[in-house]
N, C-alpha and C positions, 0 to 999 in steps of 0.2 A: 504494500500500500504506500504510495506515493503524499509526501508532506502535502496535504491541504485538502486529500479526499474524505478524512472523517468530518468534516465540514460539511462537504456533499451527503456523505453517508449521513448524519444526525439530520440534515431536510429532509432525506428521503423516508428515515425510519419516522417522522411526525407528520410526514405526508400519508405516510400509512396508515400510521396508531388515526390518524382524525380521519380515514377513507373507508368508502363502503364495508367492509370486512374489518375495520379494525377495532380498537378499545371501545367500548362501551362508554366506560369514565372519563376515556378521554375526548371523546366523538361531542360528550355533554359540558365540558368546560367552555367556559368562557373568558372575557378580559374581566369580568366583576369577579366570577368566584376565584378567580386563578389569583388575584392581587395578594390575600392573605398570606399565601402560599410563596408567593415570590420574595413579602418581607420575610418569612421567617428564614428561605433561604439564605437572606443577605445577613441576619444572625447568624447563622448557624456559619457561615465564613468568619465574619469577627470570631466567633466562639474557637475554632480552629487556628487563626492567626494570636490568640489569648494563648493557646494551649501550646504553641510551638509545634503544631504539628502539620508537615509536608505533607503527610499521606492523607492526611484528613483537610487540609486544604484542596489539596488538589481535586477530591474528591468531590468536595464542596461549590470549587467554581465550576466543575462540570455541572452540578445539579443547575447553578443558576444558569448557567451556559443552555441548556437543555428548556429552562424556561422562556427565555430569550427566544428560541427556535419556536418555543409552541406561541408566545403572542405574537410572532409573526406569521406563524402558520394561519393562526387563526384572519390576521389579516389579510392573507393570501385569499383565503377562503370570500373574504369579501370585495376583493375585486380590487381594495386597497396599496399593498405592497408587500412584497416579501425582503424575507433573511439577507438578499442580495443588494436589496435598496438600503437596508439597515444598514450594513459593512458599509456600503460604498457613502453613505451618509456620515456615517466615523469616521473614515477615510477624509473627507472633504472639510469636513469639519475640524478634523486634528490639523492640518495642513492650514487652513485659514486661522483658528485661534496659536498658530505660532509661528507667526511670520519673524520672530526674532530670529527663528531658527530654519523657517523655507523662505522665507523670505529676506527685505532691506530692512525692517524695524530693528530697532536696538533694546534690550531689555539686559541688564548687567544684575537684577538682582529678583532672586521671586517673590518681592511688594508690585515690581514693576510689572513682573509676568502678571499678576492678578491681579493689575488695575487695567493693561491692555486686555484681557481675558474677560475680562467685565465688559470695557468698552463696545467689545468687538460680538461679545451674544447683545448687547442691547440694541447696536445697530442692526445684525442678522433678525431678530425680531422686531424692527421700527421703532423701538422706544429710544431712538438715541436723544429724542428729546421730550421723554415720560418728565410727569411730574414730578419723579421720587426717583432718587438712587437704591432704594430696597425694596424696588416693584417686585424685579426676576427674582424675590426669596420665595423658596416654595412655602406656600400654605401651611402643608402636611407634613413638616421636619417635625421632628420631634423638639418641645417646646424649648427644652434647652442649647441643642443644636441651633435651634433657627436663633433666638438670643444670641448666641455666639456669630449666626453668621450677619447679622444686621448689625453688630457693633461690629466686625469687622471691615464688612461694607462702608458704614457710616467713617470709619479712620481714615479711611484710600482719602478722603477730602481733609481731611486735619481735622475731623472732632472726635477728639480723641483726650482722653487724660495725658499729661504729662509726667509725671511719675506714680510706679505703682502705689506709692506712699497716698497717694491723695486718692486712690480705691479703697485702699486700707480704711483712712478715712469715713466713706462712706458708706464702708461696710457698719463700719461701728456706731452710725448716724441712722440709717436701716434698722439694726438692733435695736436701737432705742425706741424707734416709731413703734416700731415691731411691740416687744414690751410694753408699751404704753397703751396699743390697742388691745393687746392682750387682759387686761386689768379691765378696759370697757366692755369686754363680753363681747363685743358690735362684731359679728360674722363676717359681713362684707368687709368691714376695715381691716379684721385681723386678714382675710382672703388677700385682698389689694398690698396689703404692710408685707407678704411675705411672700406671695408675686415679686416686689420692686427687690425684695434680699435674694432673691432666685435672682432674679436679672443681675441683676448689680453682682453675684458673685459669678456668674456666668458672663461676664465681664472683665472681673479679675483672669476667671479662666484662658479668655482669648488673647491677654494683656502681657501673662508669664507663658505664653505659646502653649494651654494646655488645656485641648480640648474639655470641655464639662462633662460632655455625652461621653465621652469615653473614659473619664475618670468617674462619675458616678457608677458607669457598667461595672470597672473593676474593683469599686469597694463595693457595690452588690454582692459580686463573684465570692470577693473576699471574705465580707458578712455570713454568705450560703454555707461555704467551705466550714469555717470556724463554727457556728451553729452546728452545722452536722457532724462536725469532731464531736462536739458536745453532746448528741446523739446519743453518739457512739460507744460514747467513753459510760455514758447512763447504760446504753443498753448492756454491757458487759458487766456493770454490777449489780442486774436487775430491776433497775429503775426506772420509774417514768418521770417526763418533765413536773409533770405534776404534783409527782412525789417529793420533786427536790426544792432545796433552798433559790433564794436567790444568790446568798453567800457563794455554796456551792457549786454553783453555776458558773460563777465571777471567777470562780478559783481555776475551773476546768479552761474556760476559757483564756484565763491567761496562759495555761501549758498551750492552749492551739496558736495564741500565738507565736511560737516557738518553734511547737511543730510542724507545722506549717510553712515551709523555708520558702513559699513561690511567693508570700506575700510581706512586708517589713511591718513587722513590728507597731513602732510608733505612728504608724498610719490606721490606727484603728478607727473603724467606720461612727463609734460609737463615740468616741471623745470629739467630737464637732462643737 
């Protein structure tokens, strides 16, 4: 098999699985039901780039690879476009958002690449003269991510803090509001007061280069792990959570932080 026939081959096998005689499940999909399934695929890659593992990546962007082929199968089906329009659309596209590199443009550092890269999708889509420089944020980012990406957007023009010192600041200014609607009971203000501390530290995040969405995933990860030590360690002396202390729980959990070597220590998800 020649380099760039399993390409061919995976159209052919979803031109079958969706053709008279093929899957059943898969004959019934659509772009609605299939969307769920596509995010979890893109988890399920982070989760394997988390893990350090080749085999299981690999594996992984095949799956999404594999969905990729079926929503375009399916818009094959409607007369729309297929897998070949797709490639050759990334093709064209890569090539025009980097003319620093196929092209004369100059970009010497990657603020510059991502302020021409901005540029160059808002003209491809007519907005080069939108009302807002954070139209092209999608919707649908997960609420921390997108915070992250509109303060980023928003600095490419210079509004931006000047040192991280003066986030600091505001974070400590946020607490306060924070607390003090805390004490009024009032729902929607404490909502709103911890809304602006999520922003504002998902702010900091993009400030010291460190994505939020991906630093809250891995003290998730991290939390899950240690918790389930603490399981673990109950199940083996017959115990249920129920049964135990808080004390005791405190104590186990300090051995998992130890135990534990993938994740440091002084990062514990709990002391925030």
């Amino acid at each position: 098999m020649q380099r760039g026939d399993e390409f061919q081959e995976l159209a052919q096998i979803m031109d079958r699985l969706r053709g008279k005689d093929g899957c059943p499940w898969d004959k019934k999909q659509t772009f609605e039901t299939l969307k769920t399934f596509l995010v979890e695929e893109v988890y399920e890659i982070l989760e394997a780039i988390d893990e350090g593992s080749s085999m299981g990546l690999k594996e992984e962007l095949g799956d999404l690879l594999m969905h990729i082929f079926f929503f375009a199968q399916i818009s094959k089906e409607k007369g729309e476009f297929n897998i070949y329009d797709v490639a050759r659309s990334a093709v064209t596209k890569m090539i025009d958002r980097h003319p620093h590199v196929f092209g004369e443009t100059r970009a010497s550092t990657p603020e510059e690449v991502e302020l021409n890269w901005s540029t160059l999708k808002r003209r491809e889509k007519g907005k080069l003269k939108a009302p807002s420089l954070l139209d092209d944020t999608p919707l649908h980012l997960p609420a921390l991510l997108r915070a992250y990406r509109l303060t980023q957007k928003a600095s490419t023009v210079g509004f931006d803090w000047e040192h991280v010192g003066d986030l600091c600041e505001k974070i400590q200014e946020e607490l306060r509001e924070f607390g003090e609607v805390i004490r009024d009971e009032d729902q929607k203000r404490i909502e709103a007061e911890f809304g602006d501390l999520l922003f504002t530290l998902a702010n900091v995040g993009r400030f010291i280069r460190v994505n939020p969405e991906e630093a809250l995933r891995k003290s998730i990860s991290k939390f899950v792990s240690r918790f389930q030590y603490v399981e673990g360690v109950l199940s083996k002396r017959k115990k249920s959570l129920k049964e135990t202390s808080l004390r005791e729980m405190d104590r186990i959990w300090e051995e998992a932080k130890s135990a534990i070597s993938n994740y440091a220590p002084e990062k514990d998800p709990r002391n925030c």
